[in-house]
C-alpha positions in Angstrom: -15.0 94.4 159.3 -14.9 92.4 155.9 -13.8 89.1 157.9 -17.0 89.8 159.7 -18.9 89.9 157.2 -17.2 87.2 155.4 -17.8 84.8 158.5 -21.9 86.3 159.1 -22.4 84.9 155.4 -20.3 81.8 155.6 -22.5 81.2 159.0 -25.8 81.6 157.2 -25.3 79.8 154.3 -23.8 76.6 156.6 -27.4 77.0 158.3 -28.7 76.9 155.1 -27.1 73.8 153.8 -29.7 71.1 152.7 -29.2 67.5 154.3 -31.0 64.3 153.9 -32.0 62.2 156.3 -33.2 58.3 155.3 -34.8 55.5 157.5 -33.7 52.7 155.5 -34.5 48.9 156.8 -31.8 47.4 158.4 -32.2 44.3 156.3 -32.9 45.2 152.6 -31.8 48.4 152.8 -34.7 49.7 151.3 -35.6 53.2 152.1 -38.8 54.0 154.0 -38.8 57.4 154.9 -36.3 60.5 153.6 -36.4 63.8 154.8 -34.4 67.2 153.4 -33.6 68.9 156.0 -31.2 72.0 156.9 -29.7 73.1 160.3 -31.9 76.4 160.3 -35.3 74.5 159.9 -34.1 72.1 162.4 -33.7 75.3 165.0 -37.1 76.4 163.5 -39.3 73.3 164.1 -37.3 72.5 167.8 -37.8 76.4 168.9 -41.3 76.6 168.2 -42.1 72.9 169.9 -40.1 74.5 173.1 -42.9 77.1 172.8 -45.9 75.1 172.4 -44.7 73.0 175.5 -44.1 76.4 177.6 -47.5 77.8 176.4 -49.7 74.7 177.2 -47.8 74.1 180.5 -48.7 78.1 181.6 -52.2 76.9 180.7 -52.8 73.8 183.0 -51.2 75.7 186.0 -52.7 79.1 185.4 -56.2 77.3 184.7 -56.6 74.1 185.9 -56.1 72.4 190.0 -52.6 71.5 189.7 -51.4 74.6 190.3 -52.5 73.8 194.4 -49.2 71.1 193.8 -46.9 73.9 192.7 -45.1 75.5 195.9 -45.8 79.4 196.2 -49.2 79.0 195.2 -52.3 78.7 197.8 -55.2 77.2 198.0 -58.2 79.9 197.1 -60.4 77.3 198.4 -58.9 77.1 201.5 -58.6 80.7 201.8 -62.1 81.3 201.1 -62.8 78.5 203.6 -60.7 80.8 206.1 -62.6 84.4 205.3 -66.1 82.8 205.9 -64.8 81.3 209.4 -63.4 84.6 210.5 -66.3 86.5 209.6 -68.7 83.5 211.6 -66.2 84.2 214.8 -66.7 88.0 214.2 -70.7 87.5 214.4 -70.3 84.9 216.7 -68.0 87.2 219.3 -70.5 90.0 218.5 -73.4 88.1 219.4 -72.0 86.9 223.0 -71.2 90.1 223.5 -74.6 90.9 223.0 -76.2 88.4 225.1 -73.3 89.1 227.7 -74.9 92.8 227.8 -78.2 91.9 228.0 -78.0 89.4 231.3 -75.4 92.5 233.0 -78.6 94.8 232.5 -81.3 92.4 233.8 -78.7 91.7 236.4 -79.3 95.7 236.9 -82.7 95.9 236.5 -83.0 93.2 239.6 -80.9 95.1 241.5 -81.9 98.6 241.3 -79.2 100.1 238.8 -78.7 102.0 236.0 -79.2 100.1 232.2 -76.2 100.8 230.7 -75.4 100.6 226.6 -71.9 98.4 226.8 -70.2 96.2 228.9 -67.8 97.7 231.2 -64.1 97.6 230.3 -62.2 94.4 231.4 -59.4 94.8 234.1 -56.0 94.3 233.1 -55.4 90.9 234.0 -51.7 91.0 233.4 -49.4 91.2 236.4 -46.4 93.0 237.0 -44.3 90.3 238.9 -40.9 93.0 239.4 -42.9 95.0 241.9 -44.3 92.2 243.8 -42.3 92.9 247.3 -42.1 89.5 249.4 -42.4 90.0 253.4 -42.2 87.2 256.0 -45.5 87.5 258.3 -44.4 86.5 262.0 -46.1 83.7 261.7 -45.1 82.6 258.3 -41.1 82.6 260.2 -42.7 80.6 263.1 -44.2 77.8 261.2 -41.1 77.7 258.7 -39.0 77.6 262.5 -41.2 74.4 263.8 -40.8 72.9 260.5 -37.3 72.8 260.2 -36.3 72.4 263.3 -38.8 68.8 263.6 -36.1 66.4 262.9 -33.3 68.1 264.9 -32.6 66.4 267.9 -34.4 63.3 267.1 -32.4 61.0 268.8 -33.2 57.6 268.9 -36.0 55.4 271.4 -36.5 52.3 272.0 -40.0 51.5 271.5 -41.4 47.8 272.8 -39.8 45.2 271.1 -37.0 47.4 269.9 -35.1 47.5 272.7 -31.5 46.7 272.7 -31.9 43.5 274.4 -34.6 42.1 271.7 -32.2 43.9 268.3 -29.3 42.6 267.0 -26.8 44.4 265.5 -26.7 41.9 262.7 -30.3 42.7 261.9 -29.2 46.2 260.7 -28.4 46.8 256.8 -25.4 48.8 257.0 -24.6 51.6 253.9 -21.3 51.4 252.8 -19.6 54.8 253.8 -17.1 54.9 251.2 -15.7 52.4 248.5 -12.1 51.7 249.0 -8.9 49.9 250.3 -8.7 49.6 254.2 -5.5 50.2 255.3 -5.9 50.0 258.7 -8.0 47.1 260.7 -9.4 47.3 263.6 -7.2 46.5 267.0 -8.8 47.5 270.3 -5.3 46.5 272.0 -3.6 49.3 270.7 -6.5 51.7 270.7 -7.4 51.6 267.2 -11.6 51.1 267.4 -12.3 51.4 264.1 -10.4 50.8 260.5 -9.1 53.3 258.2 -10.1 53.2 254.4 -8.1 54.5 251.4 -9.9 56.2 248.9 -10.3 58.5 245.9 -9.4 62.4 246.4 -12.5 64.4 247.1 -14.7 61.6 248.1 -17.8 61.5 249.2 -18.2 59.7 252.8 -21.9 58.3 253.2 -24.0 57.8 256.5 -24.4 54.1 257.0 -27.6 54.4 258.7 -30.3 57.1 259.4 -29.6 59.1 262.5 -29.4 62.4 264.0 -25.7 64.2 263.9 -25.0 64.4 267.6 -21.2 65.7 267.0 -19.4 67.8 264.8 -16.4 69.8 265.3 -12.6 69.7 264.9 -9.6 68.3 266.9 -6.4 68.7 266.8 -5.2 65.0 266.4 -8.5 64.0 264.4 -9.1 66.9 262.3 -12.3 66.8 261.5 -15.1 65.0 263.1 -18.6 64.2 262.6 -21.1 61.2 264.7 -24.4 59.8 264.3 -26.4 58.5 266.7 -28.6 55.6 265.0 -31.3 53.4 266.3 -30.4 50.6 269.1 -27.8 52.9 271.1 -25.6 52.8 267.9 -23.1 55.7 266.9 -21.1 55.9 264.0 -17.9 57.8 264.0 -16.2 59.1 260.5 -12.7 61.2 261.2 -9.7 63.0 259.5 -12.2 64.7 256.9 -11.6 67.5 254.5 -14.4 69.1 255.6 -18.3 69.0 256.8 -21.5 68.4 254.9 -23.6 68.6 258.1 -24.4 70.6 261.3 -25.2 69.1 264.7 -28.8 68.6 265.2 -29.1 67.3 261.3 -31.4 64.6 260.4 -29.4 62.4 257.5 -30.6 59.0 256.1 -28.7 55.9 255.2 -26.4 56.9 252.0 -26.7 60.9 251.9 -23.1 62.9 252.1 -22.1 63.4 255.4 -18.7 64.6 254.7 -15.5 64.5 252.6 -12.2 62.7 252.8 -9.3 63.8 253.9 -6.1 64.1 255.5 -7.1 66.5 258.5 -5.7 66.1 261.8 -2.0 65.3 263.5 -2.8 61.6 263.8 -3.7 61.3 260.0 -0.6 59.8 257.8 -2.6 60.6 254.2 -6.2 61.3 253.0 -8.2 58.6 254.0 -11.6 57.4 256.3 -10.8 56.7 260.3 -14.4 54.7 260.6 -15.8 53.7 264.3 -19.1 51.7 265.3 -20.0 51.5 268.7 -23.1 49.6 270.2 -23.9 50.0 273.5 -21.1 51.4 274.3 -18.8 48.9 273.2 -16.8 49.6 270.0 -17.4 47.0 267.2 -15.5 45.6 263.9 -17.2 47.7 261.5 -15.7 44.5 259.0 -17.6 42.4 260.7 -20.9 43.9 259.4 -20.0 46.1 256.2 -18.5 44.8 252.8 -16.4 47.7 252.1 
């Protein structure tokens, strides 16, 4: 307890302790200004300038526009701005009401009813769309029939100056069925009518042309099969798929998935594309036509 108070009055009395501070000039070192100063009035004079500065600054922003600059406070312009245009809606919403009431009972009046004293309750205008119950009308099922069954069976005609006689083959622009490495080329002799095309598993193989699907099914030494009959007596013939994209009867055009390749069938050696053309009956060099 007596070091305590030993080191309370040793700590006042350093506070106490006078000091002098002098502005001398730097080149005659004659003295201009001298103050005596101790550290307690220093902590005086720098506490109650803190003050000051904290009192004038609660000032400005209590009592002048800057406080609109300080976030957290509004704008009471603004929000009296904001009253007087909810109250003009109010009046204005009350007054169409009004005048909405008045034309429903001249609208009365003309027509022989009752004057009534407010407008009649609105229906609810929201729908419940969980107990809306979908049914098929007969004729809704017949005209959803025709529509998809227009393309089916579409084979190709021959209208004038389309026959086969007056269009080349060469004329068409063949879609590449699938991008790969053919393996196999095309050898009539040994009854090989197309070429065979390596590619990447799970491919997608293309229709070259548009046409209807005339054939689809599978065989035992070609796996799957699909054919399309195209413009100009021309059929195109894809084997040894994975499987199927499309029905007989199906509508495709030139580049939509047909099928994908794969190593079905006893006469397939590995996953690849057995690819045919035949025009007018003939069976073509699909090479001869298609940059595959």
């Amino acid at each position: 307890m007596v070091k305590k108070a030993k080191w309370f009055s040793g700590f006042i009395s350093r506070l106490k302790n006078k000091f002098r501070l002098v502005i001398l000039n730097d080149s005659t070192f004659e003295e201009k200004i001298s103050f005596r100063l101790s550290r307690l009035n220093v902590f005086v004079v720098v506490g109650t300038i803190i003050i000051i500065l904290i009192f004038i600054t609660t000032l400005i922003i209590a009592f002048t526009p800057l406080r609109e600059y300080i976030p957290g406070y509004g704008d009471f312009k603004t929000k009296r701005q904001l009253d007087e245009l909810t109250i003009r809606a109010d009046s204005m919403e009350k007054a169409l009401k009004d005048k909405d009431l008045y034309v429903l009972n001249i609208r009365n009046i003309i027509e022989g009813k009752e004057i009534v004293d407010k407008l009649p309750e609105k229906p609810d205008s929201t729908r419940k769309y969980g107990n809306i119950v979908n049914s098929k009308s007969k004729e809704d099922a017949a005209l959803r029939q025709e529509i998809e069954s227009q393309n089916q069976y579409n084979l190709s005609y021959s209208e004038e100056g389309n026959s086969p006689a007056n269009y080349s083959i060469s004329s068409f622009f063949f879609f590449c069925p699938i991008k790969g490495i053919v393996t196999g080329g095309f050898n009539p002799s040994e009854k090989h009518y197309g070429i065979d095309i390596v590619a990447a598993k799970d491919e997608a193989i293309k229709a070259t042309l548009d046409g209807t699907v005339i054939f689809t099914s599978w065989t035992l030494e070609m796996g799957y099969v699909i054919a399309i009959q195209h413009n100009s007596d021309l059929i195109s013939i894809y084997k040894h798929n994975s499987g199927l994209l499309k029905t007989q009867g199906s509508y495709v055009k030139s580049g939509e998935a047909i099928a994908i390749i794969g190593s079905s069938g006893e006469q397939s050696t590995g996953p690849h594309l057995h690819f045919e053309l035949w025009y007018n009956g003939r069976a073509v060099n699909p090479k001869d036509y298609i940059a595959f």
